[in-house]
C-alpha positions in Angstrom: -21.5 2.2 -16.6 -19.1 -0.7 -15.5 -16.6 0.9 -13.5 -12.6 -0.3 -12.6 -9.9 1.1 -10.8 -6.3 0.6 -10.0 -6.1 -3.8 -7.9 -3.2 -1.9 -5.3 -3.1 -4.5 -2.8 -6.3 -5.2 -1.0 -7.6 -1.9 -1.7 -10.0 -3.2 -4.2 -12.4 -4.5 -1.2 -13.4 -1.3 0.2 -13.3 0.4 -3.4 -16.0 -2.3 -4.2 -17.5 -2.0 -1.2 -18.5 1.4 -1.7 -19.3 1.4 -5.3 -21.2 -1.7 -4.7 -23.4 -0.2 -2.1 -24.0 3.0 -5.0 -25.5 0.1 -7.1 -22.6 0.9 -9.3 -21.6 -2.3 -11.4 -18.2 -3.0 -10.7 -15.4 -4.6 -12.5 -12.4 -5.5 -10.2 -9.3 -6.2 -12.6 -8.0 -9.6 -11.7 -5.2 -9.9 -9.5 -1.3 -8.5 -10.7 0.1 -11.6 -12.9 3.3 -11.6 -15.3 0.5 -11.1 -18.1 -0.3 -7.7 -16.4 3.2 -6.7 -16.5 3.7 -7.8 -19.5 0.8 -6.0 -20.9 1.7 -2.8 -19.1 5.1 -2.4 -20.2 4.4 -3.0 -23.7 2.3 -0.1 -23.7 4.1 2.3 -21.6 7.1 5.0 -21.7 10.0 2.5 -21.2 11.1 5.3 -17.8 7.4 5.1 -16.5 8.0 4.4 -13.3 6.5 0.9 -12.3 3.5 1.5 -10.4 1.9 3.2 -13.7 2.6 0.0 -16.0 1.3 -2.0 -13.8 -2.0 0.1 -13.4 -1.7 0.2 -17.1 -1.9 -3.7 -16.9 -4.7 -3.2 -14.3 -7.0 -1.0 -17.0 -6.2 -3.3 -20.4 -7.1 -6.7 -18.3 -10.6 -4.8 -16.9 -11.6 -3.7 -20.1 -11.4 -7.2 -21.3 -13.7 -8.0 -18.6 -16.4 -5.6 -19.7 -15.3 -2.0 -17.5 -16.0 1.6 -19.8 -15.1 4.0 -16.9 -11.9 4.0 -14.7 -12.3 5.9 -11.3 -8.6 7.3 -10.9 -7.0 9.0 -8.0 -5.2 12.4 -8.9 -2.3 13.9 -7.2 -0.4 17.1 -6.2 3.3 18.3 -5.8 6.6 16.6 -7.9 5.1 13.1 -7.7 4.6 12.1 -11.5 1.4 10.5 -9.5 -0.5 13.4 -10.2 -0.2 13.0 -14.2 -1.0 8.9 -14.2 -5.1 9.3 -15.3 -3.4 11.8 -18.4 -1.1 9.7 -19.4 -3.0 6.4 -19.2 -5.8 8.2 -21.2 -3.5 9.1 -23.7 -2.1 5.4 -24.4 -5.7 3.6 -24.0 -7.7 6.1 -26.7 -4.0 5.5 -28.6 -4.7 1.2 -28.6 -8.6 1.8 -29.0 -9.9 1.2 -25.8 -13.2 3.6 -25.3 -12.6 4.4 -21.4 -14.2 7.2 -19.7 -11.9 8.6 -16.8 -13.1 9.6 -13.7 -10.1 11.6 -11.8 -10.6 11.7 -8.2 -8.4 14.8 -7.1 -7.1 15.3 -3.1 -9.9 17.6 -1.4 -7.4 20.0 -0.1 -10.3 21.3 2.0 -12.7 21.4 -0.4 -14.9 18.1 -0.6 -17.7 19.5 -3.2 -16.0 18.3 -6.1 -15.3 14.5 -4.7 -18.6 14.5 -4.4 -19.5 15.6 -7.2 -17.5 12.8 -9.2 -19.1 10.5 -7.3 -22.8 11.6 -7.6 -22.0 11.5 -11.5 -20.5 8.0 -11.1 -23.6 6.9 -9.1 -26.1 8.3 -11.5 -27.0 11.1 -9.2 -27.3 9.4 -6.0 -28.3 11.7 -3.3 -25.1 12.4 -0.3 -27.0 10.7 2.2 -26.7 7.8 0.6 -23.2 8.8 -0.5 -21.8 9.0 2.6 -23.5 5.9 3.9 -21.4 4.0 1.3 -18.0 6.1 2.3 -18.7 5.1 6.2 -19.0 1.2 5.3 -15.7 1.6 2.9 -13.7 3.6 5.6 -14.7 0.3 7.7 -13.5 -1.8 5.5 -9.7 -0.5 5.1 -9.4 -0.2 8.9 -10.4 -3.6 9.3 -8.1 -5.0 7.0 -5.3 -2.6 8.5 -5.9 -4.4 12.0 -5.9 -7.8 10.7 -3.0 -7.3 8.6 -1.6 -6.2 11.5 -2.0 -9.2 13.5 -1.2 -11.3 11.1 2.6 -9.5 10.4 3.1 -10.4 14.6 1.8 -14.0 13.7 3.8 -14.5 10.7 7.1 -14.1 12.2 6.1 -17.2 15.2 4.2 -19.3 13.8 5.0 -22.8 13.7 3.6 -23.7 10.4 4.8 -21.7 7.6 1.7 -19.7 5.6 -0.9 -20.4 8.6 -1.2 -16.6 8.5 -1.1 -15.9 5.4 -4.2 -18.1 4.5 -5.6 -17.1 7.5 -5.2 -13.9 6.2 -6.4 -14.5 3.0 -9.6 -16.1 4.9 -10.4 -13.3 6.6 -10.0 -11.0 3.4 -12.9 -13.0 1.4 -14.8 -12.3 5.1 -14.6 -8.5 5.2 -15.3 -8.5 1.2 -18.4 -10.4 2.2 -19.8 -8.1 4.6 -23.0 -6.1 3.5 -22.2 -3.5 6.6 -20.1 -2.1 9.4 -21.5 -4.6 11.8 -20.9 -7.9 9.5 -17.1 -5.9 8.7 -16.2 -6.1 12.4 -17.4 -9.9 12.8 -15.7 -10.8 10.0 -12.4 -9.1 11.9 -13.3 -10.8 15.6 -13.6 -14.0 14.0 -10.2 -14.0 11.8 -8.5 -12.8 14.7 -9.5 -15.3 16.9 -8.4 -18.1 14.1 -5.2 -16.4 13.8 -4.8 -16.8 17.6 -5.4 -20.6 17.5 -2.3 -20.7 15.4 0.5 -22.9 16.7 3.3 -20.4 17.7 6.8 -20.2 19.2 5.9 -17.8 22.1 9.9 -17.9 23.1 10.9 -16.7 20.4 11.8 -12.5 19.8 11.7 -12.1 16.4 13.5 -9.3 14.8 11.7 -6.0 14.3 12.1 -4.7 10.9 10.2 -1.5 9.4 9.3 -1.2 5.6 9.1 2.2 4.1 8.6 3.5 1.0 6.1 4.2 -2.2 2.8 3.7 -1.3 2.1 1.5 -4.2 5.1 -0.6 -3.6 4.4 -1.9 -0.4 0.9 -2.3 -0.4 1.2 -4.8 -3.4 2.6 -8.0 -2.9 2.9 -8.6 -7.3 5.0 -5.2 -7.3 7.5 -6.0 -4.3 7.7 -9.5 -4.8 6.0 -10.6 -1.6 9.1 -9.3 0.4 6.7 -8.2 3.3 5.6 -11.9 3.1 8.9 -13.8 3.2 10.6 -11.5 5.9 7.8 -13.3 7.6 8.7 -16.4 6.7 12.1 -16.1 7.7 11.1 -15.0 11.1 11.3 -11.5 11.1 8.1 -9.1 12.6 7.7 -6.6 9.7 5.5 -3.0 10.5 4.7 -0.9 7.4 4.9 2.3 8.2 2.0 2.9 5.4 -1.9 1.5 6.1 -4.0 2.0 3.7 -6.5 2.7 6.1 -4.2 5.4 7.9 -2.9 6.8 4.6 -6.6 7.9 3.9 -7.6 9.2 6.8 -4.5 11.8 7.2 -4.3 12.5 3.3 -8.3 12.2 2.7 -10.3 12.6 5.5 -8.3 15.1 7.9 -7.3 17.2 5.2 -10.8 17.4 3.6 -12.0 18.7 6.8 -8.8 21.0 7.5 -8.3 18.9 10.8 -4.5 17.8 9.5 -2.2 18.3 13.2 0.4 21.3 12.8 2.9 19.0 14.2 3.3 15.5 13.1 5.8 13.8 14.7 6.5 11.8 10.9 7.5 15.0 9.8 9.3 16.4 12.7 11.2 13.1 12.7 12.5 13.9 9.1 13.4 17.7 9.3 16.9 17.5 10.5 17.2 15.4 7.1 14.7 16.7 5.0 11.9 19.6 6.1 10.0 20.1 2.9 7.4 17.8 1.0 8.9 16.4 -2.0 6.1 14.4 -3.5 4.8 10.9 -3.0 5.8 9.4 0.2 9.5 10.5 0.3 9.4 12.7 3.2 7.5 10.1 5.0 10.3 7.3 4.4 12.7 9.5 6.0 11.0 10.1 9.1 9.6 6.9 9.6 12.5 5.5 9.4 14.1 7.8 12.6 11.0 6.7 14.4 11.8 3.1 13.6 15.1 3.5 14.9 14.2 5.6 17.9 12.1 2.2 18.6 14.3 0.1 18.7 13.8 -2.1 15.7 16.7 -3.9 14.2 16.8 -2.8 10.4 14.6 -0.9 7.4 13.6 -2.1 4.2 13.2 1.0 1.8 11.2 0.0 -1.6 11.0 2.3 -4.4 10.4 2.0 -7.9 12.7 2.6 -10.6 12.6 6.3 -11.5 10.7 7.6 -8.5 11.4 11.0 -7.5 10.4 11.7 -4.5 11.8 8.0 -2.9 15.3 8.8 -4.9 15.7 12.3 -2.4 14.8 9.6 0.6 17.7 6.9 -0.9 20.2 9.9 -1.2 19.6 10.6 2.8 18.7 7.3 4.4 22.5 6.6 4.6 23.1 9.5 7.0 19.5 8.5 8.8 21.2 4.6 9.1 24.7 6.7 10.1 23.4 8.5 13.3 20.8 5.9 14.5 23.1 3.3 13.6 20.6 0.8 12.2 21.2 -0.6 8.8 18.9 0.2 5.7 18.0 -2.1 2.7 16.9 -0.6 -0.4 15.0 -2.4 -3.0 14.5 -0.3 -6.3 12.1 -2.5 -8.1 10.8 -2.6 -11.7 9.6 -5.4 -14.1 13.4 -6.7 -14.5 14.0 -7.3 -10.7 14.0 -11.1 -10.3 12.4 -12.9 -7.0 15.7 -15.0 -6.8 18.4 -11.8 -6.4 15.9 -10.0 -4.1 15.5 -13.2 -1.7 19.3 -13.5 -1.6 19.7 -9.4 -0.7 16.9 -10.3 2.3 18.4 -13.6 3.3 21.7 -11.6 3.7 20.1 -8.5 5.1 18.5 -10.8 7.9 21.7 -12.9 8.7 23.3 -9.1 8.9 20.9 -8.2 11.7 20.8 -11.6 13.3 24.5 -11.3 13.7 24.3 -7.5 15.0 21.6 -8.5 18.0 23.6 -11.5 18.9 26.5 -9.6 19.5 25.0 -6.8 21.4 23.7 -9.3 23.2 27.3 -10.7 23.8 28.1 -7.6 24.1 26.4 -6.7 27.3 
């Protein structure tokens, strides 16, 4: 059994991590390129929505590589999420590819059947061992969550355009490296204290700008377009109000083990706007969003893909969101036509729109 799964970002590292430690052989599919897109969207309802072409793109480049079984994540509620492993079935046994699917379902309290999956994916492999593997993966993501952390404060001061980045990028190959929890957390200690022997512009205050949107989208560079990246560049402190590392423990961990808090202040946030989960991350946008604003930071960058349901009921309320916090909201609906030159002229303008806003409060004052 040779077993892939969805590239989304850096999340390949601790999904290899874990698999890897099952002795399962593992077949990362290479990173998003134009020939996955392309390859994706051939092959794919034309009002798919992007994320699923792309992970189309993921499966067909894989399976090239030698992979037979795809380890899938299912999903619940209006999200078309929850129907991707179908669908992508469908269309591979369509083009003759012999995939076995693995669908790896939310718990919703009940963890016996995650398990499961993964004790037939490892060949039987006892939960001790199991859960070993899930520790040093859990690891992983938070570790990359802190560095990429660090590295979005960097980004926005350093001297030398792309120091973080490929400091970044370092420190990835690092954590991927590690054989355990201990050599994980070296790995982070010594990326960090590279990134703070870059050459920055301590004087500067950057502007604070808060991404939001489909989880997908703004975890992978190839499917926004690096826009977390060059809002870097052009100076500008990002947050995202999704980890990886976060997402799993609310939407894995806590609510395998029923420990999910009665009152998250995400979702208090959103219900004067919206007080009812309506798939994907789209309740999450919205109060994110007022949290940003309640923070202070100067603007939010909304990325959706085309089609997406539950991110179209955030776009049709983030106008009254930017209306009574008075902070200004870009929105980026992406798919394989977007072109890197229109969206870098939308951010160049969205910055020079909140560049001009802080200097005239400041004037102002």
């Amino acid at each position: 059994m040779k077993v892939t799964f969805p590239h989304m970002g850096t999340a390949w590292i601790p999904m290899r991590a874990i698999l890897r430690d099952l002795d399962v052989e593992v077949v990362v599919p290479p990173p998003t390129t134009r020939r996955t897109v392309e390859l994706g969207v051939r092959h794919s309802p034309e009002f798919a929505c992007f994320p699923l072409k792309l992970n189309l793109g993921n499966f067909m480049e894989a399976y090239e590589l030698g992979a037979d079984t795809i380890l899938m994540g299912g999903g619940t509620g209006p999200c078309r999420f929850g129907y991707y492993a179908q669908v992508h079935r469908e269309i591979l046994a369509d083009l003759g590819y012999d995939f076995r699917m693995v669908v790896l379902e939310p718990p919703r309290g009940h963890i016996g059947e995650l398990l499961e999956k993964l004790r037939f994916i490892t060949g039987g492999q006892p939960l001790r061992r199991i859960w070993r593997a899930l520790r040093l993966g859990w690891n992983k993501f938070q570790a990359i969550d802190t560095l990429e952390r660090e590295v979005f404060r960097v980004r926005a001061r350093e001297k030398i355009r792309g120091s973080a980045s490929r400091t970044f990028q370092r420190g990835l190959e690092m954590i991927d490296e590690a054989r355990n929890v201990e050599e994980t957390w070296e790995s982070v200690e010594k990326c960090l204290d590279l990134l703070a022997r870059i050459p920055r512009d301590e004087d500067v205050e950057p502007l604070r700008v808060g991404v939001v949107g489909e989880i997908f989208m703004i975890t992978e560079p190839a499917a926004n377009l690096k826009v977390l990246e060059r809002l870097g560049s052009m100076g500008v402190e990002v947050d995202r109000a999704v980890m990886i590392g976060e997402w799993i423990r609310q939407h894995l961990l806590l609510d395998a083990l029923r420990l999910r808090r009665k009152k998250d202040p995400v979702k208090e946030a959103a219900k004067p706007y919206l007080d009812h989960f309506v798939g994907g991350e789209g309740l999450e946008s919205i109060g994110n969003s007022v949290l940003y604003a309640r923070r202070g930071y100067d603007g939010i960058v909304h990325i959706l893909p085309f089609t997406c349901m539950p991110e179209i009921v955030a776009r049709s309320l983030l106008p009254q969101v930017a209306a009574d916090h008075d902070i200004p909201v870009l929105t980026l609906v992406l798919d394989e036509h977007a072109g890197e030159a229109g969206v870098l002229t939308r951010l160049e303008a969205f910055v020079d729109l909140l560049r001009r806003r802080k200097e005239q409060r400041r004037s102002c004052c």
